[in-house]
matplotlib code that plots the C-alpha trace (Angstrom):
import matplotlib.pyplot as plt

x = [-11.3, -12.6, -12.8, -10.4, -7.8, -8.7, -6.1, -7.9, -7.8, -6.8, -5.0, -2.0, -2.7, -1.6, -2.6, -6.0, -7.7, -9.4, -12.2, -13.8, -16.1, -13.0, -10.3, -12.4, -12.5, -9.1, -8.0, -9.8, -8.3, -4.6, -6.0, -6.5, -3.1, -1.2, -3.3, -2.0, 1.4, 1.6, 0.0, 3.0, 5.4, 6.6, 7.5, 7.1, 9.4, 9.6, 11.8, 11.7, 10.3, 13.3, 16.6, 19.5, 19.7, 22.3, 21.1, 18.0, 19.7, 22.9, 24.5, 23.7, 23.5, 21.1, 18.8, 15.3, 12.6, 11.4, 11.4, 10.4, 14.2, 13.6, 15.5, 15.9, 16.4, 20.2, 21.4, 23.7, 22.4, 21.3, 18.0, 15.0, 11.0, 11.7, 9.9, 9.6, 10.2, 12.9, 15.8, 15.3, 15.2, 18.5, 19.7, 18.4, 19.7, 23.6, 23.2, 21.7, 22.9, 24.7, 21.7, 18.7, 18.6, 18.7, 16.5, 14.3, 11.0, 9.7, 6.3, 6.2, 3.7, 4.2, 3.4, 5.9, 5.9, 6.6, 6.6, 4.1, 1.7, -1.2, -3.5, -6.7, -5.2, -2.0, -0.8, 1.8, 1.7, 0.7, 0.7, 2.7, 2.5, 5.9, 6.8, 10.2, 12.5, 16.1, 18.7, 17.4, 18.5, 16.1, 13.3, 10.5, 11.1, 9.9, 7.2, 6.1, 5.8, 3.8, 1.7, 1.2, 0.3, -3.1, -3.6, -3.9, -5.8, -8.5, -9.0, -9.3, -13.0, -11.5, -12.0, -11.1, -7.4, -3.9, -0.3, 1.4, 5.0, 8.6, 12.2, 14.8, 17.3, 14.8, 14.7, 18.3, 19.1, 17.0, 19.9, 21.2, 17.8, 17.3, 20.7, 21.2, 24.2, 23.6, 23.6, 20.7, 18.8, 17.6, 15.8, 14.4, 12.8, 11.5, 10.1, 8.4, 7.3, 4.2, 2.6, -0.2, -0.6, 0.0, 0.0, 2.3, 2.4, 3.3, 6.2, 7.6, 7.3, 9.4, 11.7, 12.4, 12.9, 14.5, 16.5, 16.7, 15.9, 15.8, 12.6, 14.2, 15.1, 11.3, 9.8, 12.4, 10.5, 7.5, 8.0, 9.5, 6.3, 4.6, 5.3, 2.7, 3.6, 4.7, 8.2, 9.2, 9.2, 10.7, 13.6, 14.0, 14.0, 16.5, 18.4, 21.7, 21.4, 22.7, 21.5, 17.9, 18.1, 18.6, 15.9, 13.4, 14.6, 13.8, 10.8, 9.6, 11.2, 9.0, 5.5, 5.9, 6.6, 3.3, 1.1, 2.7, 1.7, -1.9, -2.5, -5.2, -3.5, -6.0, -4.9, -1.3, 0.3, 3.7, 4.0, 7.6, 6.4, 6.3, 9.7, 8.8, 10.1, 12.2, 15.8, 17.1, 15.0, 17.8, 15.3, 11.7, 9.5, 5.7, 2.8, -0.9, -3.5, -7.4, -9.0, -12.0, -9.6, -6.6, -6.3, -5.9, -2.5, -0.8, -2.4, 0.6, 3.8, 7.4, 10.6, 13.6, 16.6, 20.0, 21.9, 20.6, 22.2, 25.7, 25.1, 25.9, 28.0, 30.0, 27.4, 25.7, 22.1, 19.7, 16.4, 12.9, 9.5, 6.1, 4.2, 0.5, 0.1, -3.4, -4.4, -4.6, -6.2, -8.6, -9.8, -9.6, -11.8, -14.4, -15.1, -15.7, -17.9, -16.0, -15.7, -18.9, -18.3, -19.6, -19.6, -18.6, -16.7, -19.0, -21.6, -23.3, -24.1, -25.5, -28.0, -27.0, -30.0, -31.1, -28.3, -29.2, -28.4, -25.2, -22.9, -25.4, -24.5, -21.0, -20.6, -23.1, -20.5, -17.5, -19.0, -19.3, -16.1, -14.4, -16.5, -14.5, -17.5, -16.9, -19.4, -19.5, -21.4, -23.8, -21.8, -23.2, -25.2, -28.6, -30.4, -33.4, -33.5, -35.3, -32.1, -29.2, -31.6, -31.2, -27.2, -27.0, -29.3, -27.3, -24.2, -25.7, -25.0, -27.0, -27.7, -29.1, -29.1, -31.4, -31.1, -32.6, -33.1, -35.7, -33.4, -30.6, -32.4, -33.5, -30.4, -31.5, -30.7, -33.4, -31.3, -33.2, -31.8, -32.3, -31.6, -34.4, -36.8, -36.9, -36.3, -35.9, -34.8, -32.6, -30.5, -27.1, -25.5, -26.7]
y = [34.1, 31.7, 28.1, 27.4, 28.8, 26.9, 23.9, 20.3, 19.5, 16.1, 13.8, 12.1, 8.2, 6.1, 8.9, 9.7, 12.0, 11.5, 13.8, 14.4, 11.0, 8.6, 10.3, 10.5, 6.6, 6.1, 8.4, 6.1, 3.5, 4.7, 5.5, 1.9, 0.8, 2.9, 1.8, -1.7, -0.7, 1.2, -1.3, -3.8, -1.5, 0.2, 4.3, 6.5, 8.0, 10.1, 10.6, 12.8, 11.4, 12.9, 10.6, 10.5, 8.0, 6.2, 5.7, 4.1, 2.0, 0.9, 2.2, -0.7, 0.0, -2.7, -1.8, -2.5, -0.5, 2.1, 5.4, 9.1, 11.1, 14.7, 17.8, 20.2, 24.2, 24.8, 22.0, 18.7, 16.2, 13.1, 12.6, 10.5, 9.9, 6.8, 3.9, 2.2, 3.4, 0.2, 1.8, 5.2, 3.4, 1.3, 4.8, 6.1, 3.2, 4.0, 7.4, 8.1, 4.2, 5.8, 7.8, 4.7, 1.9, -1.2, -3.6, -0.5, -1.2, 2.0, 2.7, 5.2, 6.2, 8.0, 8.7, 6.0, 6.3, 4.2, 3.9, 0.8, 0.3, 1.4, -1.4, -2.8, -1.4, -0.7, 3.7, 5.3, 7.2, 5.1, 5.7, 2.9, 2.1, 0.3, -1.6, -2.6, -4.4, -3.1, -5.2, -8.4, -11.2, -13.8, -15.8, -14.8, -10.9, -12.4, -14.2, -11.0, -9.4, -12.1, -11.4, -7.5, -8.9, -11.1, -8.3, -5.1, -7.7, -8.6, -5.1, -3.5, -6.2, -8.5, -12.1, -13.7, -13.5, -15.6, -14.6, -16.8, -17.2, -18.8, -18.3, -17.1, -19.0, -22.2, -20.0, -20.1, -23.7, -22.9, -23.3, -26.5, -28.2, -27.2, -26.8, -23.4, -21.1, -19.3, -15.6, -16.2, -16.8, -13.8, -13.1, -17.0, -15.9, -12.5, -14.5, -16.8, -14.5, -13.8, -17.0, -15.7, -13.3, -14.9, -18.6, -21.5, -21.3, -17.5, -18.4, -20.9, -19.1, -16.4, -18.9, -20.2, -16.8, -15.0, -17.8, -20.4, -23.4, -26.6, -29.0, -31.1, -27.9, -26.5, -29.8, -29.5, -25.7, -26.8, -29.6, -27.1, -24.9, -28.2, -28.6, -26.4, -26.7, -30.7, -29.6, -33.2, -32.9, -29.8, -31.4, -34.4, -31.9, -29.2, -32.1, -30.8, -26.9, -26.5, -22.6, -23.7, -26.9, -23.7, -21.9, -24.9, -24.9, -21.5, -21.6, -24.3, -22.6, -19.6, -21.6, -22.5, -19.0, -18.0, -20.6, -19.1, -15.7, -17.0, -16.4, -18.7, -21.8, -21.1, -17.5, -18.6, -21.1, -22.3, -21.3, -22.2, -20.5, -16.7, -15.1, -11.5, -9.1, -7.3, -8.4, -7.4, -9.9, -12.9, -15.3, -15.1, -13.8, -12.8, -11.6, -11.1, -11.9, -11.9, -15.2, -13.5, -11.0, -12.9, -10.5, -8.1, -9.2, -8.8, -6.0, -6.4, -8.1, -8.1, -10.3, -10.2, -7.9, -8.7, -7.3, -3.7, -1.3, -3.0, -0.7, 2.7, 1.4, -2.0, -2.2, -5.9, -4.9, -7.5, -6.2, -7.8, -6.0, -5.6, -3.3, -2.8, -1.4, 1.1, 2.4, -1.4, -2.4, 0.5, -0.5, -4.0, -2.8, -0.6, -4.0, -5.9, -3.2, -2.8, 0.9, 2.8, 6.3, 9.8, 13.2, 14.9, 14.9, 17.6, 16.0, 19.4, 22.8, 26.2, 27.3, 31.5, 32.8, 35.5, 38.2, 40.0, 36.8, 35.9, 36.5, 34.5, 31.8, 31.8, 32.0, 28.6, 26.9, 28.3, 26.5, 23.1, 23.5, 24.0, 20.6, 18.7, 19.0, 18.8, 21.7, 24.1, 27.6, 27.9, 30.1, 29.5, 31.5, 30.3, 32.9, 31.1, 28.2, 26.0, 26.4, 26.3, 23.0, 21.4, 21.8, 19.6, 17.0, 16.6, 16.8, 14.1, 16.0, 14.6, 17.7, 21.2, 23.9, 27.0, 30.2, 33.7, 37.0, 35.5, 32.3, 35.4, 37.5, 34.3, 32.5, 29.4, 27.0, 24.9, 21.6, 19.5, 15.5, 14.8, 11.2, 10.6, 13.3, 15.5, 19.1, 20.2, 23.7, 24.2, 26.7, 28.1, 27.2, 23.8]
z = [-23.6, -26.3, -26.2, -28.5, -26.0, -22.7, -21.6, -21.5, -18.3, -18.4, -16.6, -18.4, -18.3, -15.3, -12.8, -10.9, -9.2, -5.4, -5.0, -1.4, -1.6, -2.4, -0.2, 3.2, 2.6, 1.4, 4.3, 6.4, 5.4, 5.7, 9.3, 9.7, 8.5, 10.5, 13.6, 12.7, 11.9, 15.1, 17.2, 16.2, 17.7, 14.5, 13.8, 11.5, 8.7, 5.7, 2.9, -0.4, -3.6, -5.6, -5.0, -6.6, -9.7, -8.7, -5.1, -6.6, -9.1, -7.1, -9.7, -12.7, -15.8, -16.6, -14.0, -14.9, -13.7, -15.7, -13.7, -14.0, -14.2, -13.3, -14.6, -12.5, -14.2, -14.2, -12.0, -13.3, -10.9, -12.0, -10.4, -10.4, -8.5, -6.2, -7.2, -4.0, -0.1, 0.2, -1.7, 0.4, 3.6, 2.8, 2.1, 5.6, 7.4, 6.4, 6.8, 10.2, 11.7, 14.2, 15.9, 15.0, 17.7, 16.5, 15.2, 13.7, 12.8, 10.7, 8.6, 5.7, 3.1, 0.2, -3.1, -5.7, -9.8, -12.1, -16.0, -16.0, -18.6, -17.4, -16.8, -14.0, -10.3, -11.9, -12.0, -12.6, -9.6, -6.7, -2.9, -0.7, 2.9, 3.9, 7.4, 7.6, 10.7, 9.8, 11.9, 12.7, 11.1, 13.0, 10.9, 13.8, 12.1, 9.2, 10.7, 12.5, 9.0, 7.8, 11.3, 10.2, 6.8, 8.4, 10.6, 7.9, 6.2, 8.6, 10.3, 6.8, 6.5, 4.1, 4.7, 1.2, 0.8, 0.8, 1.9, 0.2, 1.1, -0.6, -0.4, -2.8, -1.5, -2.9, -6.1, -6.0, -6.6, -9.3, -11.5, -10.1, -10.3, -14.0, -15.5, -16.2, -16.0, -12.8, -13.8, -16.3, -12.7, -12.2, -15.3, -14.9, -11.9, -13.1, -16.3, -13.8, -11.7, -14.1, -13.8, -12.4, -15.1, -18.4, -17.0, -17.9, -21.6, -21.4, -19.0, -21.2, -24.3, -22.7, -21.2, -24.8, -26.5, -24.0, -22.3, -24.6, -22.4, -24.0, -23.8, -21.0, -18.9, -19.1, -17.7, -14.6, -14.1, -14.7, -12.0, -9.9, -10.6, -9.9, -5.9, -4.6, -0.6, -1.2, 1.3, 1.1, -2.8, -3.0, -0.6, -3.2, -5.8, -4.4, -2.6, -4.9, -3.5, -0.1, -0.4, -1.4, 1.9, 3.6, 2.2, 3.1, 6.2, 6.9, 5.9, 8.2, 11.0, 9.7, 9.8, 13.4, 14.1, 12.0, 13.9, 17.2, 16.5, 16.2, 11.9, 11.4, 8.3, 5.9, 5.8, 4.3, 2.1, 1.2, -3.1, -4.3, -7.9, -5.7, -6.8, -6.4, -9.2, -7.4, -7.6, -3.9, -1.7, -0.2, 1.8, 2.3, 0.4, 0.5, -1.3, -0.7, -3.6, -3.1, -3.7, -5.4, -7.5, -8.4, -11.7, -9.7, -8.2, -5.2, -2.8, -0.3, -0.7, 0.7, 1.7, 3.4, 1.7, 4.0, 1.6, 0.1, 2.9, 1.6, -1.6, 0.7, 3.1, 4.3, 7.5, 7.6, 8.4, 7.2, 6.9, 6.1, 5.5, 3.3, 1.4, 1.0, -2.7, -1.1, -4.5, -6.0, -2.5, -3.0, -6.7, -5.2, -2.9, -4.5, -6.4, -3.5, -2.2, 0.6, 0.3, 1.5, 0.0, 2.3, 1.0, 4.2, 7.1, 8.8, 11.3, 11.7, 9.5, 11.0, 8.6, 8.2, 6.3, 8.4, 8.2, 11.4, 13.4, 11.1, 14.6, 16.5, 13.7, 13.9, 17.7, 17.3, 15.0, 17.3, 20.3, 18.0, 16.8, 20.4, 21.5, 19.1, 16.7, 12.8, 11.6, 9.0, 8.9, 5.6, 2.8, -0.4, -2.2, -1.0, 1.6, 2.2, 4.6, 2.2, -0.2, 2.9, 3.9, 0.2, 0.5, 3.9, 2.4, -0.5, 1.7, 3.8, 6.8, 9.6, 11.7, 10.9, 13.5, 12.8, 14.2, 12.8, 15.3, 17.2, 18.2, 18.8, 21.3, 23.5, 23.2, 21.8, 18.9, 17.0, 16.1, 13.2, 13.3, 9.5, 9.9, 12.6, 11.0, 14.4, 15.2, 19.0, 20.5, 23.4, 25.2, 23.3, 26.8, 26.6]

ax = plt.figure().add_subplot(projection="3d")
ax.plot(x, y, z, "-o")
ax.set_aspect("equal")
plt.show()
C-alpha cells in the first residue's frame, strides 16, 4: 500500500489520548477519589452515555448546551451523548425510586462530551466523577458535600485551593436588587458567571448587548459583584428579596455545619459573584478553583438541584451534589507537578533468553503472579540477556529474575534488584 492511501491518524480537536505513562497516574488518581467517595458512605452507579434528547434537555427548546446528537442506522430516536451524570441520575432516581432507599448518596464516573471550544483543560470529551445525596432536603447534606470537596482535595496532595460557595436563591433577588424583569435572570447569571474569565468589563459589555441594562442597573451588579463575603452587606442589599434572606440564611446555617465537620476556614469562602452555569441548581452552590491556576477554572464544582427529578416524574426529591472535572484536574495537575509519571505497572520481569529453560521461565512468573506479584515474562524479540536487560531498564522495572538451564536443573532463580544494583540467587521454592 502507498502512502498516499494510509488514513492520518489524528485525533479530531477537543479529544486526547492516555498512553500507558498518563493513565497508570490518572487511574491512580480515580483510585483515590473513589477511596474518598467511598469512605463518606457513598455507592456506586452507572448509566449509558447515549440518553434520550429530551431526557437531557427537559424537553426546551432553548436549551443551551451544545451536545453530540447521535444517529443511529435505521432507527427514529432522537438521541444524544450526555453531557453531565446529573441529568441521568434525575432520570435514575424516578425510575427505580421505588427499589433505592432513601437519602441515596451515589458516585459515578464516566466519560461526558460536549461541543466546547476547545481551549487550556477544556475537551470535548472529558471524564466526570459525580457524588450526589438524592432525598435530603437538610443544609448539613450540603455541608457534607462541601466536606467531600476539602477531602478529594487534600488526599489528592493539593494544598493551594478554594471552594468557594453562594446561593441561587441570593442570585435570585437578583432581579429585585437591580431592577430587571425576572425571566431575563437566568441569562444575567450565566453572563456573570464568567467573571473570572473575561473580568468585569467583559460582563458588562455582555450585560449591555445582550440585556440591555442601563448605566444605573450595572452599578447595582457591580455592587452586588462587590460584597465579597460582607453577609451584613449583602442583607442590606437583598433586604427586598425574601427568597434571597433565605438564601443568606442558609448559607450561615451551612458555615457552621462546614466548621463542624472540621474543613479548615481558609479552605472556603463565601463569593456571592459564583452562579454556576448550569441552570437547574435552587440553593447552594459550589465550585473549586486553584489559587495558583485560577485560568484554569473550576476543577470541582456542584450545588443543590431540588427540583430536576420533577422533569420525569411529580416525586419531590431534592438533591445536592459535586463534580470533580479529572481531566481539567489532571492538566491542572501535570502543571503543578503533581503528577509523577511511571511506565509500568510490573514490579518484576523473567528474563526468557535461554530457550531450553523457557518452561522454567514461565512456571517463575506463574509462582509471582499467584503471590499477588505484578510480573511479566520477556517476549520481545531480544534473545540475549544484555537485550531482555535493556527492555526492563527502559521499563523501569525494578526487579530482573534470570534463569537459563543451569538455574532449571538446580531449581534456583538469580533475582537482580536494579534499583539497589544487587543480584542474589535463591531456591524456586523460596
Amino acid at each position: 500500500m502507498s502512502n498516499d492511501k494510509y488514513i492520518n491518524p489524528e485525533l479530531p480537536g477537543g479529544f486526547r489520548d492516555y498512553l500507558p505513562e498518563n493513565m497508570i497516574v490518572r487511574q491512580a488518581m480515580c483510585d483515590k477519589i473513589r477511596g474518598v467517595f467511598e469512605r463518606f458512605g457513598f455507592l456506586p452507579l452507572d448509566t449509558p452515555g447515549i440518553e434520550k434528547t429530551e431526557v437531557l434537555t427537559g424537553g426546551d427548546a432553548n436549551f443551551r448546551m451544545h451536545m453530540f446528537n447521535v444517529s443511529l442506522n435505521g432507527e427514529d430516536e432522537d438521541l444524544a451523548l450526555r453531557f453531565d451524570l446529573t441529568v441521568p441520575l434525575a432520570r435514575v432516581m424516578s425510575q427505580y425510586s421505588e427499589q433505592l432507599q432513601k437519602p441515596f448518596k451515589r458516585y459515578q464516573m464516566g466519560k461526558v462530551w460536549r461541543g466546547e471550544r476547545s481551549q487550556a483543560g477544556r475537551f470535548k470529551e472529558f471524564m466526570q466523577f459525580d457524588a450526589d445525596i438524592v432525598g435530603s432536603a437538610r443544609i448539613s447534606a450540603d455541608a457534607e458535600i462541601v466536606a467531600l470537596m476539602y477531602e478529594v482535595m487534600t488526599t489528592l496532595g493539593l494544598k493551594d485551593f478554594i471552594i468557594k460557595i453562594n446561593n441561587r436563591k441570593i442570585l435570585n433577588g437578583l432581579s429585585d436588587f437591580v431592577g430587571y424583569e425576572k425571566d431575563l435572570n437566568t441569562n444575567v447569571l450565566r453572563i456573570m458567571d464568567k467573571m473570572d474569565k473575561i473580568g468585569w468589563s467583559g460582563v458588562e459589555k455582555e450585560l449591555v448587548e445582550a440585556i440591555k441594562l442601563n448605566k444605573e442597573q450595572l452599578k447595582k451588579i457591580k455592587e452586588f459583584l462587590d460584597i465579597g463575603s460582607d453577609f451584613k452587606k449583602a442583607y442590606e442589599l437583598m433586604e427586598g428579596s425574601t427568597e434571597a434572606k433565605e438564601g443568606l440564611d442558609e448559607l450561615k446555617e451551612m458555615i457552621d455545619n462546614i466548621k463542624s465537620l472540621g474543613v479548615p476556614e481558609k479552605y472556603y469562602k463565601i463569593d456571592f459573584s459564583v452562579a454556576r452555569g448550569l441552570g437547574y441548581y435552587t440553593g447552594p452552590v459550589f465550585e473549586t478553583t486553584l489559587t495558583d491556576l485560577p485560568a484554569i477554572g473550576s476543577v470541582m464544582s456542584g450545588g443543590r438541584y431540588d427540583d430536576l427529578v420533577t422533569r420525569f416524574s411529580a416525586q419531590n426529591l431534592p438533591a445536592v451534589g459535586t463534580s470533580v472535572g479529572v481531566d481539567r484536574l489532571f492538566v491542572a495537575m501535570e502543571k503543578l507537578g503533581l503528577i509523577k509519571k511511571s511506565k509500568t505497572l510490573v514490579k518484576a520481569v523473567v528474563l526468557n533468553f535461554d530457550k531450553g529453560a523457557e518452561d522454567y521461565c514461565q512456571k517463575i512468573v506463574a509462582e509471582l503472579r499467584k503471590n499477588g506479584i505484578a510480573s511479566e515474562i520477556y517476549l520481545g524479540k531480544e534473545e540475549n540477556i544484555k537485550g531482555q536487560l535493556a527492555y526492563a531498564l527502559i521499563q523501569e522495572i525494578p526487579v530482573v529474575l534470570i534463569a537459563g538451564e543451569k538455574e532449571k536443573e538446580a531449581k534456583t532463580v538469580q533475582i537482580k534488584n536494579i534499583v539497589t544494583r544487587t543480584q542474589t540467587e535463591v531456591q524456586f521454592k523460596d
